[in-house]
C-alpha positions as CSV (number, residue, x, y, z in Angstrom):
1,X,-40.1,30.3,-15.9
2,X,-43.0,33.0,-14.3
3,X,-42.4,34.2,-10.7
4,X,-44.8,32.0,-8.7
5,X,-47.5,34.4,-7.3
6,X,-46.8,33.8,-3.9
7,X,-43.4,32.8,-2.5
8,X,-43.4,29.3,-0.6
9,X,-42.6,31.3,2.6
10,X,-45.8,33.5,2.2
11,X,-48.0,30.9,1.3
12,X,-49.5,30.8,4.7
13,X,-51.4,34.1,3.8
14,X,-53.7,31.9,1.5
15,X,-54.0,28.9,4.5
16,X,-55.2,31.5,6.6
17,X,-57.4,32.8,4.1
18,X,-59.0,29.6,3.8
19,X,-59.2,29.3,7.6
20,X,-60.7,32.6,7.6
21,X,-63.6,32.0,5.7
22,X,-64.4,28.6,7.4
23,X,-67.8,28.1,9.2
24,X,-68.6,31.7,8.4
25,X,-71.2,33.6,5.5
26,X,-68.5,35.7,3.9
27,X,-68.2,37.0,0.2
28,X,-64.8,36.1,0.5
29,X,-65.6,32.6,0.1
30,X,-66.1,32.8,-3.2
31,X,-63.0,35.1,-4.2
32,X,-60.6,33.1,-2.1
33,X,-61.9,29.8,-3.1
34,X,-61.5,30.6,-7.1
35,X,-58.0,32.2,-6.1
36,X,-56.9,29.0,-4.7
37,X,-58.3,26.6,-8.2
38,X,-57.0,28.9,-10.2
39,X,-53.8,29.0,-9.4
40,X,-53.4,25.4,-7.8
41,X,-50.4,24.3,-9.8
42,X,-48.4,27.7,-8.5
43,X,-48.4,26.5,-5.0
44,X,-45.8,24.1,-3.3
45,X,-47.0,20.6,-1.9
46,X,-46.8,21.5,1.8
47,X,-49.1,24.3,1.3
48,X,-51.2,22.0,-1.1
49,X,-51.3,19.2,1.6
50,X,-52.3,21.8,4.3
51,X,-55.4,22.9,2.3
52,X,-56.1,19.1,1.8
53,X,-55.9,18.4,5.3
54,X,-57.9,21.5,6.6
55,X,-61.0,20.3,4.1
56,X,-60.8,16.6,5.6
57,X,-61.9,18.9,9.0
58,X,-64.4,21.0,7.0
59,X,-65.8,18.3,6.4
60,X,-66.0,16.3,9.9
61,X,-66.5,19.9,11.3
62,X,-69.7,20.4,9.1
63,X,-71.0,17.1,9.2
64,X,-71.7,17.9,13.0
65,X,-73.5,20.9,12.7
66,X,-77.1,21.3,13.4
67,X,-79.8,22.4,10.6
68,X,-79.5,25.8,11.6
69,X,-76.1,26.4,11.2
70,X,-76.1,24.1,7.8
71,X,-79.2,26.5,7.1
72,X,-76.7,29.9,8.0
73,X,-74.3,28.6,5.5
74,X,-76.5,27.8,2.9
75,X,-75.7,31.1,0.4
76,X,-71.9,29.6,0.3
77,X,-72.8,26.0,-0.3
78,X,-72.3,26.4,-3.9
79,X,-69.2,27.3,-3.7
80,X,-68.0,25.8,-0.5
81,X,-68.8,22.4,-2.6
82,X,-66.8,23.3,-5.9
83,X,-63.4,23.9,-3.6
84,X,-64.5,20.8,-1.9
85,X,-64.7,18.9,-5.4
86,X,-61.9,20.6,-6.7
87,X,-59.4,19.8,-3.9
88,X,-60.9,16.0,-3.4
89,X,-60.5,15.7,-7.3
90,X,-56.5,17.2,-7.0
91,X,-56.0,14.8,-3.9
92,X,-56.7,11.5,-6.0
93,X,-54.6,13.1,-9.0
């Protein structure tokens, strides 16, 4: 068996990663959202149910936002929306 990438006890480093890049424009978006669907199967379940859970509050936090702040976002939608896909896809699995 591989060493997982992360150990479960420093798993937090990619929840706060995640929380990080929330609400903000930041190229880290797009590096930390691939980081997380790539390697998806090499984190434990409470980490995996953490990053569920903080998208079901992306998404109630950014269905309140005005049309400027959706349009201040707008250069990460792309990718914001594949993590959203991906981790809505892995949470019916």
């Amino acid at each position: 068996m591989n060493d997982p990438i992360l150990l479960p006890n420093d798993q937090h480093i990619i929840v706060s990663a995640m929380r990080y890049c929330r609400e903000r424009p930041s190229y880290l978006l797009r590096h930390t959202t691939r980081w997380v669907m790539d390697n998806w199967d090499e984190l434990d379940e409470r980490t995996q149910a953490q990053l569920a859970s903080d998208v079901r509050v992306d998404l109630q936090a950014r269905a309140e936002l005005t049309p400027e702040e959706k349009g201040q976002l707008a250069r990460e939608e792309p990718e914001w929306n594949a993590y959203l896909n991906f981790i809505e896809r892995k949470m019916n699995d």
